[in-house]
N, C-alpha and C positions, 0 to 999 in steps of 0.2 A: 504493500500500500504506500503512496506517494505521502511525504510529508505535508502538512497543511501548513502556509505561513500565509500571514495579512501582510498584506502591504499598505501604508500610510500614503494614499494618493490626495497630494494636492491640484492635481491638473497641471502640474509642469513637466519639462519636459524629464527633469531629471527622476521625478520617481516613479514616470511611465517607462520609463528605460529599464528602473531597478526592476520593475514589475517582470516585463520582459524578461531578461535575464534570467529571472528567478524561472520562469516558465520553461525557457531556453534548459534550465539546467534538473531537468525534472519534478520540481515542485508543484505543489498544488494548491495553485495560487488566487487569494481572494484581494481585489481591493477595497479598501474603504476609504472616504470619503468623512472628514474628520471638521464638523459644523461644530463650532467653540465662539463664533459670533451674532448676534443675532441683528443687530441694529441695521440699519440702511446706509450705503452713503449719503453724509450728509451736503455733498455739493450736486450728486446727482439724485439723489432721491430710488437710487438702485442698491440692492443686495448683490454686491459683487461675487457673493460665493456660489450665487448662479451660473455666471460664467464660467467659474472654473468647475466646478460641477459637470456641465457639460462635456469641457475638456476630458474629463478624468472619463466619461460614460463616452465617450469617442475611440477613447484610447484603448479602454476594457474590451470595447467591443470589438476592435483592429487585432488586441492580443487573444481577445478569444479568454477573458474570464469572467468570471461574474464580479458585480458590486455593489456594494453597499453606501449607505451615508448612518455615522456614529451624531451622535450631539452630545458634546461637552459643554456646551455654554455655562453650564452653572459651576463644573469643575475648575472651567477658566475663571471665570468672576470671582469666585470664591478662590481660587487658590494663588492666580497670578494677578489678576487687572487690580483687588485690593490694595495689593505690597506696590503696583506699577504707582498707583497712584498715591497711598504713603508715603513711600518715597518724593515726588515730585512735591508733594506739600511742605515734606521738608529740606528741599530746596536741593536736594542731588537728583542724581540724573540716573534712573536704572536701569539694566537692562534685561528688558522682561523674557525674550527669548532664551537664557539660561534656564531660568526659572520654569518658563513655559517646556523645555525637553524633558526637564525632570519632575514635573507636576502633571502633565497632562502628555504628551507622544512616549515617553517613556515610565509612566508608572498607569495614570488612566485607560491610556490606551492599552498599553501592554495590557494592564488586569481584565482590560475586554478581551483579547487578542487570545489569553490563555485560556480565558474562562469559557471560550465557543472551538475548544480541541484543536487550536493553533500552537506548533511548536513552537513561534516567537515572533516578532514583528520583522518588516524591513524597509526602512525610507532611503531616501535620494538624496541622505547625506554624505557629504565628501570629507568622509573619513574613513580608518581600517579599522580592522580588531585582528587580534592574532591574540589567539584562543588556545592555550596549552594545560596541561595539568597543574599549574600553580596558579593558575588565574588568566584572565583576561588583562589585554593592555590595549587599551585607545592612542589611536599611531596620528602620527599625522596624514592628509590624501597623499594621492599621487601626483595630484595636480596642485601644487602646492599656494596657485593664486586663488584657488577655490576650498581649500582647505577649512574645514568648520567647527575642528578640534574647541576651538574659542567656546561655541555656543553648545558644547558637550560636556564640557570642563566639570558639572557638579554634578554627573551621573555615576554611580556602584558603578564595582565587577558585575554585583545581581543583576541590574539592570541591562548591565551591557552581552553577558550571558547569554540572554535569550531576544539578542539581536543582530541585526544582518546588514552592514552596507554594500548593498552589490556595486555598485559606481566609485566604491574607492580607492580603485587600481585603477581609474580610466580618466584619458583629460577630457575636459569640457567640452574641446571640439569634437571628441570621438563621440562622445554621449550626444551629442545634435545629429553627428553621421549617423551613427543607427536610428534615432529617431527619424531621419530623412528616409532613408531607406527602408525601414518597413513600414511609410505612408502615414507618420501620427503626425496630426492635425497642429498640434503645439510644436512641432521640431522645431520651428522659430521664436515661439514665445518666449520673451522677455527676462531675464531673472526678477525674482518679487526681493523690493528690498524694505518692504513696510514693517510697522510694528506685527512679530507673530501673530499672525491669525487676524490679527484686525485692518491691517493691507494697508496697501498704500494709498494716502488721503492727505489733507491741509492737516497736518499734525497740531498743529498752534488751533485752529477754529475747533478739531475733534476734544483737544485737552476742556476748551472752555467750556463746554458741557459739563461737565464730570467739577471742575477744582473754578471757581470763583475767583476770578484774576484781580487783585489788590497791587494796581498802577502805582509808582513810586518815582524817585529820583535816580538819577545813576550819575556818579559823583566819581572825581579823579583822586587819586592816590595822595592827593591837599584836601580832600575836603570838600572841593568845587564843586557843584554839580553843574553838569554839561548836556545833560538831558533828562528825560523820562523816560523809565522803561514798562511794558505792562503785565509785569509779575516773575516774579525770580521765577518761577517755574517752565519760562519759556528758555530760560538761556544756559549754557554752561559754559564750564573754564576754555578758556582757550577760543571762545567764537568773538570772529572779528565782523560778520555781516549781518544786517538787519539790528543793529545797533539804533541806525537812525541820526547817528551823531556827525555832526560836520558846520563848516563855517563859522566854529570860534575863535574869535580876531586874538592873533598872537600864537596859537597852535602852529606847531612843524608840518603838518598834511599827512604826518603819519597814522596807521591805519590806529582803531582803537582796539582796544583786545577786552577782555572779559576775565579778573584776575582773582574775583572771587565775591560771597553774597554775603551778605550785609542783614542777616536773618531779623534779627533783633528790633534793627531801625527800617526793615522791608528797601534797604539802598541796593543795589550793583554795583560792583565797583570798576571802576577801568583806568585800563591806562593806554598812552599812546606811546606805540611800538611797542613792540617786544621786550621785556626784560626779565630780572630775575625772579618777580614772583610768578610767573608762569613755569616755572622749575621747581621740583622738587629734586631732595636723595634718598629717601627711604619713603614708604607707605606703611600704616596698621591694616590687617583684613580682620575679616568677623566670618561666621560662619563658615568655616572653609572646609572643605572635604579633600577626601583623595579617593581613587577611583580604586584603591587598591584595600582602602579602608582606615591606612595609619600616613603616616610621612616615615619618608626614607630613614629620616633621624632628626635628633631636638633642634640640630644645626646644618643645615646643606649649602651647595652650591648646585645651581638650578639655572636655565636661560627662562627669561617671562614673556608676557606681552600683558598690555593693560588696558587694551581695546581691541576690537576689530582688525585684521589685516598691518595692525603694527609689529615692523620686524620683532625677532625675537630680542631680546638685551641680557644679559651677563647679571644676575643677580646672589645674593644669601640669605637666604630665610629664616629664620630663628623661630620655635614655634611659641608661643605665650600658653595662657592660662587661660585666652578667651580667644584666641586667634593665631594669629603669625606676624610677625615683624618681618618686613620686606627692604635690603636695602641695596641701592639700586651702584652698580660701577661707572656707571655714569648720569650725569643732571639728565633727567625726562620731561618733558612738555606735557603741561595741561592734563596732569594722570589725576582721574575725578572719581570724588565718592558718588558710591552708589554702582560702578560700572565693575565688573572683574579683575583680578587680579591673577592671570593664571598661568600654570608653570609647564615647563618641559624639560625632560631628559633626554637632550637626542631630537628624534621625531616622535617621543613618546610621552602623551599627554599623562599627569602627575595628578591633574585636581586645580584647587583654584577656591578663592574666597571675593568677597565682596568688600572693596576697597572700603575704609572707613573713614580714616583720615588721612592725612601725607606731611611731612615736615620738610620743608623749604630749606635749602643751602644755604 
């Protein structure tokens, strides 16, 4: 009897490929169709998970399996869009796709995925596993500009166990060639680079629904203020555009930057051009896991990244009492709480915590 695995189809191209594959390699293969949103767009007045939907029943029906549609929407509300928005009240910047792999596609989903005699899930993420008798190791892809280790970083062995990336040996363009090639309708579609699940939209007009924007001052590194800004919540470290700020008589022309918030007195603070407080050398994390269960030891040497697609950097970690001390071999740019903090050995994902604070040079 052919194993059963689900596969996590969002309508793109990458996990109509996994799907395949899986098919390709004799599985017996179900997609799903994973609704964790409910609300409409609100500049067009459409549910965009219709479209993709489609997508995903186009593609099902090209591979030749059947599909499903799951709904999480309560498990996302309740487990991720809460903390997304906690967070941004208190004036950091989060990043809900972590949160979202290990709250809902790999523990919700999964516990659907086992619970209807499925040996395990597999999505259209571009990462490996290499799966031995002392555990599981989350590796980096093969294609290393598509790499998504980052937004894996706070997942178990368990979890990772009883999952599959078929696309993590293959580059992007190859995964568009077989989609070309065996006639799926998305072989072109887009990458989605929206907030998880809830897509791409006016991010600023979606937040003001949800969090009550309390307009303020945004004031220079004297105390001046040089403009208004409309709510700490829309900005974070290191952003130089949509500031709004320009033509104060005596200024350099230099751009303004975003060097930290001002919670207390509801200010922004900025400065023109670049300088040292947009640097730190060390960062605290909170909550931090490792994929392995423990940390290598109370003191390492580790490469990080502290956002998205930022190269790796040369780090030492010390672990605390309530987190890790992270301290960095060289000055970093605009590394913000709220966003990850996560490590690698090699091409092998370690784990990662949730930036807390950072101590300036």
């Amino acid at each position: 009897m052919r194993e059963k695995i689900i596969v996590g189809m969002s309508g793109g191209v990458d996990s109509s490929v996994a799907a395949l594959l899986l098919k390709e390699q004799g599985y017996d293969v179900v997609g799903v169709f994973m609704k964790n949103w409910e609300e409409e767009d609100e500049d067009t007045g459409v549910c965009t998970a219709v479209d993709d939907y489609d997508d995903v029943r186009r593609t099902a029906d090209t591979i030749g399996i059947p599909y499903y549609t799951v709904n999480f929407a309560r498990e996302y509300y309740d487990r991720v869009f809460t903390y997304f928005l906690d967070e941004y009240k208190s004036g950091r910047t989060p990043n809900p796709d972590v949160l979202c792999n290990c709250e809902i596609k790999f523990k919700a989903f999964l516990d659907f995925a086992m619970g209807v005699g499925s040996c395990g899930i597999a999505t259209g993420h571009y990462a490996r596993l290499e799966k031995c008798c002392d555990g599981v190791k989350l590796k980096k892809a093969a294609d290393l500009s598509k790499d998504q280790t980052y937004f894996l970083a706070g997942l178990s062995a368990q979890q990772l166990e009883n999952a599959i990336f078929p696309i993590g040996d293959l580059q992007k363009t190859k995964v568009r060639e077989i989609a070309a090639k065996n006639g799926f309708s998305n072989a072109a579609k887009k990458d989605s680079t929206g907030v998880c699940f809830i897509g791409e939209r006016n991010f600023k007009k979606f937040l003001m629904q949800y969090l009550p924007a309390q307009p303020g001052d945004i004031v220079d590194l004297s105390g001046n203020v040089v403009g208004r800004h409309d709510g700490l919540m829309y900005y974070t470290l290191g952003q130089r555009k949509g500031l709004g700020i320009g033509g104060i008589q005596g200024s350099s022309g230099d751009s303004w930057f975003v060097v930290d918030k001002d919670m207390a007195h509801n200010r922004l603070l900025v400065r023109q051009g670049e300088g040292r407080e947009l640097y730190s050398v060390s960062l605290d994390a909170k909550r931090v896991s490792f994929i392995s269960g423990e940390a290598p030891c109370e003191r390492f040497r580790c490469m990080a990244k502290f956002r998205y697609r930022q190269p790796d950097t040369p780090v030492t970690v010390t672990m605390t009492e309530d987190g890790m001390h992270v301290d960095f071999d060289e000055l970093q740019r605009a590394v913000t709480p709220g966003q990850w903090a996560v490590l690698y050995d090699g091409d092998v994902c370690l784990g990662g915590g949730i930036i807390e604070k950072t101590q300036r040079g």
